[in-house]
C-alpha positions as CSV (number, residue, x, y, z in Angstrom):
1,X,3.2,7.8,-20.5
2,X,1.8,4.3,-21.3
3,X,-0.7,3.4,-18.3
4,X,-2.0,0.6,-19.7
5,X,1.1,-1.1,-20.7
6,X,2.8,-0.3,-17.1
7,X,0.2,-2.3,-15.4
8,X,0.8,-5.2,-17.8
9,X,4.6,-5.2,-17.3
10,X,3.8,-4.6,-13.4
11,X,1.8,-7.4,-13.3
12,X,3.7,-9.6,-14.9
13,X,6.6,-9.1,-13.1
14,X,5.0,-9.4,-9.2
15,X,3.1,-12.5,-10.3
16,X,5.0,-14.9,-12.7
17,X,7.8,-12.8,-13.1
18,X,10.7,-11.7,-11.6
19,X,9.4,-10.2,-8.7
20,X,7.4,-13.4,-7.2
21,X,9.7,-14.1,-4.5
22,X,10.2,-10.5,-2.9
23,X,5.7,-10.6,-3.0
24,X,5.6,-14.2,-1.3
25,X,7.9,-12.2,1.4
26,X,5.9,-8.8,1.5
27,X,2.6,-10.7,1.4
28,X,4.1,-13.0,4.6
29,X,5.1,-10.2,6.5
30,X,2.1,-8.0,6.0
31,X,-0.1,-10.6,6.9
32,X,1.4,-11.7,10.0
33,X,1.7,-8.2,10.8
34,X,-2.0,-7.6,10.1
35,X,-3.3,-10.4,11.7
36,X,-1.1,-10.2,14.5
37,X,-2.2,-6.3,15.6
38,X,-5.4,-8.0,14.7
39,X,-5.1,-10.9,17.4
40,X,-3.8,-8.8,20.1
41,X,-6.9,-6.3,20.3
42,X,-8.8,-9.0,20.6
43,X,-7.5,-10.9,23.2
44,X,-6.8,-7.7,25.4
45,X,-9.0,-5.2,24.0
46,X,-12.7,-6.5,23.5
47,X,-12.4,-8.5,26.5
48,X,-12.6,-4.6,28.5
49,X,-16.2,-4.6,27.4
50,X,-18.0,-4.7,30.6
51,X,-20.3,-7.6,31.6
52,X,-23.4,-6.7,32.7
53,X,-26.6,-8.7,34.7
54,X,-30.1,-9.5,32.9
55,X,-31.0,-7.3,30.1
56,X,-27.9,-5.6,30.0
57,X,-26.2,-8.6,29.5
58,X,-27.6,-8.0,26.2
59,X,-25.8,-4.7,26.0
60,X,-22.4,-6.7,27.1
61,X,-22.7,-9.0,24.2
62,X,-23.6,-6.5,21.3
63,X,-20.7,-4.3,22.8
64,X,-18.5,-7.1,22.3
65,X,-19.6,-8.1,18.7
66,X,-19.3,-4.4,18.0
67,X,-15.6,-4.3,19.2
68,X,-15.0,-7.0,17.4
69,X,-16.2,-5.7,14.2
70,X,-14.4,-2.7,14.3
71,X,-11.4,-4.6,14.7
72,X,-12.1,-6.8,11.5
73,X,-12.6,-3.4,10.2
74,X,-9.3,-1.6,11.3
75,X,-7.3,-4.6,9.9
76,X,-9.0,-4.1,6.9
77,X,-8.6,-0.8,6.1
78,X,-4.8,-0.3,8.1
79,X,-3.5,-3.4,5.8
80,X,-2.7,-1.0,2.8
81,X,-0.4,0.7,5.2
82,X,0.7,-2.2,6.6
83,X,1.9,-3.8,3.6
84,X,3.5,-0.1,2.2
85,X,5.5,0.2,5.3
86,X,7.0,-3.4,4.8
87,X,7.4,-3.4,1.1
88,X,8.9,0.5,1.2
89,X,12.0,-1.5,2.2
90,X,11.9,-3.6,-0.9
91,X,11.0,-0.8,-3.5
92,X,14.4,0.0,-4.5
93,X,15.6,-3.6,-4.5
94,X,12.4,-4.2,-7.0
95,X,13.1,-1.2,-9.0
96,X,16.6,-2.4,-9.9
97,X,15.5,-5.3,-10.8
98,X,12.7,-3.9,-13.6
99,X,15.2,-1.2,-14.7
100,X,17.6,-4.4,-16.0
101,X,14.1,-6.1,-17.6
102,X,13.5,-2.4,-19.7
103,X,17.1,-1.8,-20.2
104,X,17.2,1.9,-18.0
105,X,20.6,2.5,-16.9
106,X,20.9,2.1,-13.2
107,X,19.4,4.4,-10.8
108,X,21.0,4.8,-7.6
109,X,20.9,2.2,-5.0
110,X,18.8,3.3,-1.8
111,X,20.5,1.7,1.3
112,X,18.7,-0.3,3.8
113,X,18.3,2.3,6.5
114,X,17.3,5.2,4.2
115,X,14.6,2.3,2.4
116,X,13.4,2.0,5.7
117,X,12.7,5.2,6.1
118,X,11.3,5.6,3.2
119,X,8.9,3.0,3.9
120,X,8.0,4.6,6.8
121,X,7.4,8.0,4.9
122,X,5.1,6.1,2.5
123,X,3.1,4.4,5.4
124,X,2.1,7.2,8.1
125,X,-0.2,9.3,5.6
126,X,-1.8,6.3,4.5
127,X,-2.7,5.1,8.1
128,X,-3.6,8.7,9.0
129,X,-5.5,9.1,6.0
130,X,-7.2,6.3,6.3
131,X,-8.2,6.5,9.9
132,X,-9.5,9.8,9.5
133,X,-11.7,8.2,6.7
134,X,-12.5,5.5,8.7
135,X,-16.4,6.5,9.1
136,X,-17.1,6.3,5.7
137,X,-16.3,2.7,6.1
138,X,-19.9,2.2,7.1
139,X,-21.4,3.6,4.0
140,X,-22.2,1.0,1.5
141,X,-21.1,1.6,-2.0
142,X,-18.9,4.6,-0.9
143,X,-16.5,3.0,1.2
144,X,-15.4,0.5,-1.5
145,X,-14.8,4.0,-3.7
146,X,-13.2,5.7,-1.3
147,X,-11.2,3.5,-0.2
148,X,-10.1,2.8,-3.6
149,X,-9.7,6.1,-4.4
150,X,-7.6,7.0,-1.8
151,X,-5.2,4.7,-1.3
152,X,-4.9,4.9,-5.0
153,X,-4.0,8.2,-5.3
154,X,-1.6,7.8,-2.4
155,X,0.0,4.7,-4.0
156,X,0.4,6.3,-7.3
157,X,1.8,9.6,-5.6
158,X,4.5,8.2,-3.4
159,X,5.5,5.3,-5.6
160,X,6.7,7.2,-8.2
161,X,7.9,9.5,-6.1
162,X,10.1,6.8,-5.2
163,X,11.0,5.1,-8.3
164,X,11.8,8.7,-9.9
165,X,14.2,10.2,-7.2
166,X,16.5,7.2,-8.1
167,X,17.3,9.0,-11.6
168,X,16.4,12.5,-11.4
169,X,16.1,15.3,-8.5
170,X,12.9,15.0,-6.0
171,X,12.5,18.6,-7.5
172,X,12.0,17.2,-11.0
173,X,10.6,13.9,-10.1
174,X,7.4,16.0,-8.9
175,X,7.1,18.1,-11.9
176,X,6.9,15.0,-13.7
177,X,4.6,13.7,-11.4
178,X,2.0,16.8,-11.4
179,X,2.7,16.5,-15.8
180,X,1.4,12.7,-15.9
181,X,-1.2,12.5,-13.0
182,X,-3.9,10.7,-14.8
183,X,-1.4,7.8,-15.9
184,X,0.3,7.7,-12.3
185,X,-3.1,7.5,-10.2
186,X,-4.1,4.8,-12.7
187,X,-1.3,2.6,-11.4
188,X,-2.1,3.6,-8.3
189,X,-5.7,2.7,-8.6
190,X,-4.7,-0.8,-9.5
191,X,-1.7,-1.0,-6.4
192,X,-4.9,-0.3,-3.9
193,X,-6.5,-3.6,-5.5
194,X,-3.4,-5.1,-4.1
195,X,-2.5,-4.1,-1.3
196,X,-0.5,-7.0,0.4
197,X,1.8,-6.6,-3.1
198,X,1.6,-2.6,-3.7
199,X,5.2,-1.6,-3.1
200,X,6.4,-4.1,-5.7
201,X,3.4,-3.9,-8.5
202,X,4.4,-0.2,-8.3
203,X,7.8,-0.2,-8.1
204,X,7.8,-2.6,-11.5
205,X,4.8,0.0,-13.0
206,X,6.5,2.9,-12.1
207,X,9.8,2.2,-13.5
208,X,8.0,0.9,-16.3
209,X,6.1,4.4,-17.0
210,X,9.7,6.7,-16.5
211,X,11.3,4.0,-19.3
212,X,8.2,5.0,-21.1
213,X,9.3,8.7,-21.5
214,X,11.8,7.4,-24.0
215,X,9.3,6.2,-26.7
């Protein structure tokens, strides 16, 4: 499978293709969402920081700056989740739309509720995974790789996951998955650079690499 030329295609369909409009409405949602969750824990959570009197008044204050942080930081690294969860409910609309572009026959149609769901499936192990990772955050240099990493490697997994079961059994769709790793995690890599856009880049990528298999 064609890595290189899957980004590409992906690419150019999310950003000046036709995609545009379905990542204007995943990156709207996902950032409202974000910021919103973000909002709220800091209008009623760092405000539970207890004040203190003289010097540990001090204390107060750095607790506070240190909530706050951590919230900048759970935004941060809960957004890939975030926007999965939202765009999940787009994939399959996305995926229909590149399988015209590369002339695949149709796969089937995921309805709404079971796109939702789906979403939903792609989002909880990323959240999980990444609050369990969440202390490596701290570590210069190897949060950036980790993070990258990971959400890459769940991207790639789950995406075409998703954009195979619409032609082929899931039983097949994860042969072919564990047969063309290094390509898939590649897309992956490049979905976790973008996160408020993922489900689309790698719905168009993914669909892209299966019409690949013909060549």
């Amino acid at each position: 499978m064609n890595a290189a030329s899957a980004i590409l295609g992906g690419l150019g369909d999310v950003f000046r293709g036709r995609l545009s409009w379905l990542a204007a409405l995943n990156l709207a949602v996902a950032v409202a969402m974000t910021a919103a969750a973000a909002w709220a824990a800091m209008r009623y959570l760092v405000p539970l920081v207890p004040d203190g009197a003289g010097w540990l008044s001090y204390l107060s204050t750095a607790g506070e700056f240190a909530a706050s942080f951590l919230v900048v930081v759970l935004a941060l690294v809960l957004s890939p989740g975030v926007s999965m969860g939202v765009g999940g409910a787009l994939f399959d609309i996305a995926a229909a739309r590149v399988e015209k572009a590369v002339a695949l026959p149709e796969g089937r149609l995921v309805p709404i509720h079971e796109g939702l769901l789906n979403g939903l499936r792609i989002a909880w192990p990323a959240l999980l995974l990444n609050l369990i990772s969440l202390p490596l955050m701290f570590v210069p240099v190897i949060n950036i790789l980790w993070f990258l990493t990971l959400n890459g490697y769940l991207m790639g997994r789950e995406y075409f996951s998703l954009a195979a079961v619409r032609r082929m059994p899931w039983a097949e769709a994860r042969a072919l998955r564990g047969k063309h790793g290094a390509a898939i995690f590649a897309v992956g890599l490049f979905a976790a650079v973008l996160p408020f856009v993922a489900p689309l880049f790698g719905a168009a990528a993914m669909t892209r690499l299966i019409a690949s298999r013909r060549s």
